[in-house]
N, C-alpha and C positions, 0 to 999 in steps of 0.2 A: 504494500500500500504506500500512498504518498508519505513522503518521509517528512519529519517534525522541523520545522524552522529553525534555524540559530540562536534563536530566543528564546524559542519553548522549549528545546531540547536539554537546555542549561537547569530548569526548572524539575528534572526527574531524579535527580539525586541527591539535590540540598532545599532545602527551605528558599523560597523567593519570597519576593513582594507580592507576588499572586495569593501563597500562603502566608500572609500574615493577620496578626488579628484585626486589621483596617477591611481585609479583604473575607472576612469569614462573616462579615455582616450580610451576609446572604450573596445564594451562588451565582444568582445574575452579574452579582457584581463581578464576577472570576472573568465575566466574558471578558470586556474591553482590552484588561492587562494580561489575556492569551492573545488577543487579534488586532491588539491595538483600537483606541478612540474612536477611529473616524471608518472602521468597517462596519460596525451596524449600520450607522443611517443612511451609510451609502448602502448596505444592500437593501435596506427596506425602501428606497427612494429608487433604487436600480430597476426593483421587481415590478413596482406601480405599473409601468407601460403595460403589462403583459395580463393585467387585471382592467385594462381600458380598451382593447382592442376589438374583443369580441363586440361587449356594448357599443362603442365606437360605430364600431363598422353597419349594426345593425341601426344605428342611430342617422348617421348620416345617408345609408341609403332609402330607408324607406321615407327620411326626408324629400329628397330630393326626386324618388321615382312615387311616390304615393302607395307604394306597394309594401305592404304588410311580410307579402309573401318573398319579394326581392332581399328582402332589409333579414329576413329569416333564414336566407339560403348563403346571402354573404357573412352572417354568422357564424353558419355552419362550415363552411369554407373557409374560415380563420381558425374554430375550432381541428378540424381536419388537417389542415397546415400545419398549426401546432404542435399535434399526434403522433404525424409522422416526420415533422422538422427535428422533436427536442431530442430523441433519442440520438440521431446522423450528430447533433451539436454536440453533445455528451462524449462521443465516440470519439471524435476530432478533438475534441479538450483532452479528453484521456491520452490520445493519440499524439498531438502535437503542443500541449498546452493550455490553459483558458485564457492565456494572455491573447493569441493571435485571432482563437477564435471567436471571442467574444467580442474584439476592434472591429472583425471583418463583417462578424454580425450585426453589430451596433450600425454599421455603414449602410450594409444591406438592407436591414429592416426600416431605416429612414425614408432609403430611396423607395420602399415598398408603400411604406404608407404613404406619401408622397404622392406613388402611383393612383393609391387608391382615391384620393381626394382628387386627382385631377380627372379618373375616370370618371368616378359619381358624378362630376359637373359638365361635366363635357358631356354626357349622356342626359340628363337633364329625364324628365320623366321617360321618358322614351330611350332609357341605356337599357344600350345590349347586356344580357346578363352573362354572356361568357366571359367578356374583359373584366364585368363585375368581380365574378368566383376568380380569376385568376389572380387576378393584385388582393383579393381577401384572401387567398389560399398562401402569395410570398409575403404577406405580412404574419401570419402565423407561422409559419416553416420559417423565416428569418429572426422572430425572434426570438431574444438573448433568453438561455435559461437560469434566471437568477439564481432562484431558491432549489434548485438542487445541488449546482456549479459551488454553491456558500455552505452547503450541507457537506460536500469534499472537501473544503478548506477547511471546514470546523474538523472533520476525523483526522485532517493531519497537522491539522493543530495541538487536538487535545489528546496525539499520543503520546502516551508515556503518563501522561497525566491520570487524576483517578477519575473511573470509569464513570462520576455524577457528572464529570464537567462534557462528556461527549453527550450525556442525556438531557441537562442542561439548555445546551446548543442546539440540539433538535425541539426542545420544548421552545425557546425563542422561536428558530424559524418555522416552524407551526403556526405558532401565534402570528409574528409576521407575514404568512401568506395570508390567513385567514382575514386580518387588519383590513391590506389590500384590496383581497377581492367583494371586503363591503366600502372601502371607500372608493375605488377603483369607478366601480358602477357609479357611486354617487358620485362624483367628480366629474364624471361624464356626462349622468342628467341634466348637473349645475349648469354647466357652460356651453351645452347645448341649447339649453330652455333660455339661459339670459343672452348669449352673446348667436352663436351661428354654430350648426351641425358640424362644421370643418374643425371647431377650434379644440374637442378634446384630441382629435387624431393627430394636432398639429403639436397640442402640448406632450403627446406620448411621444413624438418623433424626437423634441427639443430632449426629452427627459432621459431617452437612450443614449442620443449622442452623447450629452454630458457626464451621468452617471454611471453607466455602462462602460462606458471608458474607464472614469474612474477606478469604476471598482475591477476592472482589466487590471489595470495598473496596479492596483492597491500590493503595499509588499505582504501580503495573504498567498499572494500567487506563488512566491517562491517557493512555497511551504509543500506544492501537490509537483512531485517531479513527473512529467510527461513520460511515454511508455520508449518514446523515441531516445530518451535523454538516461536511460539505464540499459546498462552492460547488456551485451546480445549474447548469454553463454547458454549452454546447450543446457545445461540443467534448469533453468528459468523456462526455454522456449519446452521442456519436458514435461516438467509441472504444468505448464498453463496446458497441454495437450490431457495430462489425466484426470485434472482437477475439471477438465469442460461438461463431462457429461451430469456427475455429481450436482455441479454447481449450478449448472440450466436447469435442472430440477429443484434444486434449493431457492434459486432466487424466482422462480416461477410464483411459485408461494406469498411472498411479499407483493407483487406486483399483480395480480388477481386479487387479493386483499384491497388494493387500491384501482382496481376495477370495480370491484366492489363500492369501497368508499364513493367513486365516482358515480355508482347505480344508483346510490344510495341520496346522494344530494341534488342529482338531476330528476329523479322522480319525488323526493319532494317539493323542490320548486315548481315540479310541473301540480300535483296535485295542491297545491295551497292556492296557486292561480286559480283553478276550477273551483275551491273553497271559496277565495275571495270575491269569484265572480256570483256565487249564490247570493251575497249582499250588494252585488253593483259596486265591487270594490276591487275590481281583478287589478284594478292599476296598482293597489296598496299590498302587494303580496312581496314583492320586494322587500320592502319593509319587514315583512312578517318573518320574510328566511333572514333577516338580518338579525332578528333576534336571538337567533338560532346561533348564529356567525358568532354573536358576541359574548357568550355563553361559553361556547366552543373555545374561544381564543383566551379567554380566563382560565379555564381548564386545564389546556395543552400549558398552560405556565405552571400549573402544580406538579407536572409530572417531573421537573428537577427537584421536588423534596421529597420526590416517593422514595422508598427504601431500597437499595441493591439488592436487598434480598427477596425483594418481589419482582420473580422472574419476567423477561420481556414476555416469554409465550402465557403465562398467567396473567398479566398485565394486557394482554390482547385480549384471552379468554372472558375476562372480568369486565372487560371493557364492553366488547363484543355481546356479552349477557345483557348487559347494561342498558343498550341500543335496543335489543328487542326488545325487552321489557316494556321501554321507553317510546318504543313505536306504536306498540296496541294502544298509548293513549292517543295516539292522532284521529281517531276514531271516536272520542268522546266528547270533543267542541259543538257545542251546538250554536256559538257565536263566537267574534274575532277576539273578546277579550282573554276570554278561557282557555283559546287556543298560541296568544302570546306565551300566557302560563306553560303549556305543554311544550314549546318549541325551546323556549327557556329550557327547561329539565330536559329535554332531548336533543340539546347542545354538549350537558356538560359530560359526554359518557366520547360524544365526538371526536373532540380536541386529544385525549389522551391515547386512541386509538389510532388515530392520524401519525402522532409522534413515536409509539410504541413501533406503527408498521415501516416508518422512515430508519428506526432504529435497527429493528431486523433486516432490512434490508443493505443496511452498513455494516451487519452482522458478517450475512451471508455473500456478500458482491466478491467478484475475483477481483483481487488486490491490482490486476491491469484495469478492469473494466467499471473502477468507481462510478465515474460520469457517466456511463454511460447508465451504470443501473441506477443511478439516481433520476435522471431524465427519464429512463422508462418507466420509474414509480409516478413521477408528473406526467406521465403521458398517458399511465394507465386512470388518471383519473377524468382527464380530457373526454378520454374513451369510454368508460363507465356513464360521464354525466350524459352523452350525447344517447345511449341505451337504455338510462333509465329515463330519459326524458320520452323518448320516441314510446316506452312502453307504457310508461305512467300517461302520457297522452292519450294511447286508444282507451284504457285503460275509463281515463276521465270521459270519455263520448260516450260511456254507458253507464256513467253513474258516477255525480262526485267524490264521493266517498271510497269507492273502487280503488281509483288511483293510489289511497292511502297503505293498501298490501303490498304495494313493489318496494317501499323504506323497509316495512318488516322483513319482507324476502332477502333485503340485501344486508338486512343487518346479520340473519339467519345464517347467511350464506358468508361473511366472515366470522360468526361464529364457530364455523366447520373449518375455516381458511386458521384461526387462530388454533385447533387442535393440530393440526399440522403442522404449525409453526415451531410446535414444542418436540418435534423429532428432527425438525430443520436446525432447529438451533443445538439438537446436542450433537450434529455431525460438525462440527465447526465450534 
């Protein structure tokens, strides 16, 4: 695996400033003096763009074409981009670095969005919708993958370190995607309802260049050494040949899990819409999954005071129990107040199953192909939300309540995914 910085590496067999009693006032506090000051805000400020893209996109086109249906399919088409871009990004990071690839990205995905603003307008209600999908397809496939690219830097930061600071570090960036993709969306409502359709796409494009870069730069990167940039000796390329079949089995596990997750939040969004709209309120459902978001993202921050000795795969299972439980009450609101309440309690089992499955998935990764299992754990959720929405939608056409058994199923179905997990983890 990436090897520990010149900094941190000094930190594994004497007392530092990291460990001292300034820094034991709680473990958040360990982050900044492992990764240095100025790496959080840059990667929570990095990641934004990629929480504004989707909305974005669906924002600006059904502006501009009047179509419902247009502005739903360019969505999709950012989602899809994304799916199959962040794993190829993951790859090439592993491969050659996140410094080059993340500049190259940051460049590309500008000129994508770019693209897509100048098509939407230049089509005018009457755009063709192939050029549509295709600049919503290179703005997803180009961009930058923050929060898993920061989840690499965090494991080879906190090696050698003790094993709460690596848990830690996945309960921030938990929390910080979760942040994002409730203010991501609102960020984009704002400035499209007061100022022009164009202007969240343009402030995502601003916000790669600058920050994206940054955090390219950031000296975090030294810390993940590229596959390119360690010894070619036969015994390396040997292992990685018997360790393959094992391992694509092992990390299969994690990444369904977060297929899962992703069934799991696309079909509740879908079905709370269908709720909302029994009160003439479909617009306010946003809202309602944000409650959910915010719940969830409190949560995922306790999980760096849980005990080491409450295993990850038990910590999945518990969690995973938690969610079903927690899902038969979506089935008990009989108005939107009752049901803030539910979504509330059916955040906080979310958050820590989110970070448990990022964790095992750090567990089990081949030590060449970090990046890249990290980006297929965000991609697996891409994928998920896009299945659970398309089913939780038929779903809702026959009954709104209907809808509300595909969260159960999926929560069911990492509970299955988290027994497994505990055979995964003791091969490794």
């Amino acid at each position: 695996m990436a090897t520990p910085s010149p900094a941190s590496s000094s930190r594994t067999h004497s007392p530092t400033p990291a460990e001292s009693p300034d820094m034991q006032k709680g473990r958040f506090s360990r982050l900044p003096a492992i990764a240095g000051k100025t790496f959080i805000p840059l990667g929570l400020i990095a990641r934004l763009p990629l929480a504004m893209l989707t909305v974005g996109a669906l924002t600006l086109i059904t502006a501009v074409s009047g179509s419902y249906a247009a502005g739903g399919f360019a969505a999709g088409a950012v989602g899809i981009g994304s799916a199959l871009g962040a794993p190829t990004l993951g790859f090439l990071a592993d491969k050659v670095g996140q410094r080059p690839v993340l500049l190259v990205a940051a460049a590309l995905n500008a000129l994508a969005i770019a693209g897509m603003v100048i098509v939407g307008y230049a089509g005018g209600p009457g755009a063709a919708i192939i050029p549509t999908l295709l600049a919503a397809f290179a703005m997803g496939a180009t961009c930058p993958q923050i929060g898993p690219l920061a989840r690499v830097r965090w494991m080879a930061l906190t090696e050698g370190h003790r094993p709460a600071d690596l848990d830690t570090a996945m309960s921030y960036e938990s929390t910080a995607d979760e942040l994002t993709f409730v203010l991501g969306p609102a960020l984009v409502g704002l400035l499209a309802s007061l100022v022009a359709p164009w202007l969240p796409l343009a402030l995502a494009a601003a916000l790669t260049v600058v920050f994206v870069s940054a955090f390219a730069v950031h000296p975090t990167e030294q810390s993940v050494v590229p596959l390119r940039s360690r010894p070619r000796t036969k015994a390396r390329l040997t292992g990685f040949r018997r360790g393959a079949g094992s391992r694509g089995i092992s990390v299969a596990v994690p990444i369904l899990g977060m297929v899962m997750m992703g069934t799991f939040f696309g079909s509740t969004q879908t079905a709370l819409i269908a709720f909302a709209g029994s009160f003439d309120a479909a617009s306010s459902a946003g809202l309602l999954y944000a409650v959910m978001g915010i719940s969830s993202a409190v949560a995922a921050l306790s999980v760096a005071y849980w005990s080491q000795r409450f295993s990850h795969p038990l910590r999945w299972m518990v969690s995973a129990a938690a969610m079903c439980a927690a899902a038969l009450l979506l089935f008990l609101p009989q108005g939107i107040p009752l049901m803030l309440l539910v979504l509330f309690v059916l955040g906080i089992p979310v958050g820590p199953t989110m970070v448990t499955i990022f964790s095992i998935g750090s567990l089990v990764a081949p030590k060449h192909l970090v990046g890249t299992v990290m980006t297929l754990l965000a991609s697996g959720i891409v994928a998920g939300t896009a299945l659970g929405a398309s089913v939780a939608g038929a779903l809702a056409e026959r009954g709104g309540l209907n809808a509300f058994a595909v969260p159960g199923m999926a929560a069911a179905g990492l509970l299955l995914l988290g027994l497994l997990s505990g055979v995964v983890v003791r091969k490794h």
